[in-house]
C-alpha positions as CSV (number, residue, x, y, z in Angstrom):
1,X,120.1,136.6,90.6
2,X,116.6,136.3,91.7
3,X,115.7,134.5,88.6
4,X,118.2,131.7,89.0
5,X,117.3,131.3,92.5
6,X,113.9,131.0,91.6
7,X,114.5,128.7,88.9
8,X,117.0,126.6,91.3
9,X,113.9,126.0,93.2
10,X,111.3,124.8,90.5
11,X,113.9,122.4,89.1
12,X,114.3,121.3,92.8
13,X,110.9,121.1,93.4
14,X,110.5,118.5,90.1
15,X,113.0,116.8,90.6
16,X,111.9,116.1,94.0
17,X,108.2,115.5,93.2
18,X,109.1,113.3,89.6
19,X,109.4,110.1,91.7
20,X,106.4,111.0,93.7
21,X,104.3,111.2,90.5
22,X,105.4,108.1,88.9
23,X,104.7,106.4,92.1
24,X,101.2,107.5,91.9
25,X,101.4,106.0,88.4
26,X,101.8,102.2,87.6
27,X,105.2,101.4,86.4
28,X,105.7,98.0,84.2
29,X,109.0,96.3,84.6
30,X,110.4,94.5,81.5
31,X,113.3,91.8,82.1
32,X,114.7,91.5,78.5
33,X,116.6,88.4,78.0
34,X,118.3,87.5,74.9
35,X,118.3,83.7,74.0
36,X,120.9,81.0,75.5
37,X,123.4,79.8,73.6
38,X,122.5,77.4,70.4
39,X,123.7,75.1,68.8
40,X,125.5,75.6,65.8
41,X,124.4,73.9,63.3
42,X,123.4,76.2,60.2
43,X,119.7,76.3,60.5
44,X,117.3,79.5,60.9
45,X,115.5,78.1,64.2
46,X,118.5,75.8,65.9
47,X,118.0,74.3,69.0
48,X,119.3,75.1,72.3
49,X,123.2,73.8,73.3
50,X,123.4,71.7,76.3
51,X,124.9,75.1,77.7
52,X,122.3,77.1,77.1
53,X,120.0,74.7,78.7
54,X,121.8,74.9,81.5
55,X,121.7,78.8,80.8
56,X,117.8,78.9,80.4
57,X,117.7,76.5,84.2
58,X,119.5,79.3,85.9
59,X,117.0,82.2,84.0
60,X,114.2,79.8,86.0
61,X,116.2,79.4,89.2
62,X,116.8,83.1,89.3
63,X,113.2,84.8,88.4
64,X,110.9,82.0,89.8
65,X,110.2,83.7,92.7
66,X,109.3,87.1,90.9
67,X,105.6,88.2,90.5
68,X,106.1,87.7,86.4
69,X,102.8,88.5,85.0
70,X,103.2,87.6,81.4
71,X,106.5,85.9,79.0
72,X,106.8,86.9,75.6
73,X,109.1,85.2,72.8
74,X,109.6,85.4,69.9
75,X,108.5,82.3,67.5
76,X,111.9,80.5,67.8
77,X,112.8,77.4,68.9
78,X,115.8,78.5,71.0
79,X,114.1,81.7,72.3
80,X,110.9,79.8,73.5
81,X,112.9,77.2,75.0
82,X,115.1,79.8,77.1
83,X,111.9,80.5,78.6
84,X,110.1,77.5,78.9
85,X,111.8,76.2,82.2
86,X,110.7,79.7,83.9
87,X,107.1,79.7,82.3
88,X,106.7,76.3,84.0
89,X,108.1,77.1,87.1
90,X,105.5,79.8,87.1
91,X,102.5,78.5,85.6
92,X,102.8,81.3,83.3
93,X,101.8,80.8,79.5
94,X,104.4,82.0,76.6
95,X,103.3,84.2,74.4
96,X,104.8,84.8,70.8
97,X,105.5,88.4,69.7
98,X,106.4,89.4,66.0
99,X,110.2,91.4,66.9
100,X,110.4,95.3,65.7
101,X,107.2,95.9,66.1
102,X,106.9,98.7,68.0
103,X,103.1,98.1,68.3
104,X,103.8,95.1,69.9
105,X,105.7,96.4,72.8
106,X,103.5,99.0,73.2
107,X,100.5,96.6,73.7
108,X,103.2,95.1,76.0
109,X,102.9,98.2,78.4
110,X,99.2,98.7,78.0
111,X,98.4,94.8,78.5
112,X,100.4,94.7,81.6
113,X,100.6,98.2,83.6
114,X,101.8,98.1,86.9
115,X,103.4,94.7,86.3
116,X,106.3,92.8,85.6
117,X,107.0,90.8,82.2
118,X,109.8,88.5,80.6
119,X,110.6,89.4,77.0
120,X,113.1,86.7,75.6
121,X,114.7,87.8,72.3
122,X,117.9,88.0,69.6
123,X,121.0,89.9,70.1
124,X,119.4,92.9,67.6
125,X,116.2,93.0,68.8
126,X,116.8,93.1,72.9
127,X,119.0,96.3,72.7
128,X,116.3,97.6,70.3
129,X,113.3,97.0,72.6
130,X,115.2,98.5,75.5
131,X,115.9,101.8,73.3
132,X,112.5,102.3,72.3
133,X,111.1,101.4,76.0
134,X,113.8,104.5,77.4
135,X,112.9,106.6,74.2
136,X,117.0,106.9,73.7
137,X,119.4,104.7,72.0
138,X,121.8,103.7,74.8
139,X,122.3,100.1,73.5
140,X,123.7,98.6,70.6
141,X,123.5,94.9,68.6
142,X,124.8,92.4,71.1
143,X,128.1,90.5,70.2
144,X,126.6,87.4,68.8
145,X,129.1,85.0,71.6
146,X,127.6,87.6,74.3
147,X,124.9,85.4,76.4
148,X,124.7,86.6,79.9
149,X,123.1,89.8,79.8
150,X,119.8,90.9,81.4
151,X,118.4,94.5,81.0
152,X,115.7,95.3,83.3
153,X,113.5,98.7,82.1
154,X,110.9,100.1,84.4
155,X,108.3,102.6,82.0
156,X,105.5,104.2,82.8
157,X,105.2,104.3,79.2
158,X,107.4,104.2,76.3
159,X,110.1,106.9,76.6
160,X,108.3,107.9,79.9
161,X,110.1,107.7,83.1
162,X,112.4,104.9,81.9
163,X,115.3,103.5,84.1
164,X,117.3,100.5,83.3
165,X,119.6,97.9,85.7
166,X,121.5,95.4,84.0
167,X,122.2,91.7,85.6
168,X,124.5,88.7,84.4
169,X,122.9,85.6,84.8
């Protein structure tokens, strides 16, 4: 008895002082965002459908008055453009990232500790990023008419005190 009691108290005691360590540690928010809708027309790097610009407008309407640090994208014409309204809204340069590159997003979190980031991406590789950030697979391959979704990871470091919200934009 006196063992479980004692062992109801350390668990307490960490679970209680887990949020006050990760405060005293700087904790890098990712908003994942996979492209707006494209236009269908057969190619490997399509365009943007006048719904998806309207899509990629509201992604700049609703995070222009974040603190976003840094955007990534991959080097597609509808991914960069999904961005590009917010990126000018902000002042904020895109950067291109290779997708499935693990390194990559790890030199995400070490580039921008303590900060927030956009990552725009594809319907495989947004789950996939937010997997490897919460060092679990909680997400599959988005349906490829599925748009709307935005995950938003807070690490301390890849697998590392990962949470997740997700938004419809």
């Amino acid at each position: 008895m006196k063992i479980v009691i004692s062992y109801l108290l350390l668990a307490g005691i960490a679970a209680f002082l887990q949020p006050t360590l990760a405060q005293d540690k700087k904790i890098t928010t990712f908003i994942l965002v996979r492209h707006a809708e494209k236009v269908a027309d057969g190619s490997k790097d399509p365009e943007l459908s006048e719904v998806g610009k309207a899509r990629a407008q509201r992604l700049g309407d609703l995070l222009h008055k974040q603190e976003i640090a840094a955007i990534y994208s991959t080097n597609y014409k509808r991914t960069m453009n999904t961005v590009t309204p917010l990126a000018e809204k902000l002042g904020v340069k895109i950067q291109s990232y290779e997708p499935f590159k693990e390194d990559a997003i790890v030199n995400m979190i070490e580039a921008n500790k303590g900060k927030t980031i956009v990552v725009v991406g594809h319907s495989n590789n947004v789950p996939w990023i937010a997997n490897l950030l919460l060092g679990t697979k909680q997400f599959g391959d988005y349906d490829d008419s599925y748009y709307e979704n935005v995950l938003i990871v807070n690490v301390l470091e890849k697998g590392v005190y990962a949470t997740t919200l997700q938004i419809k934009y």
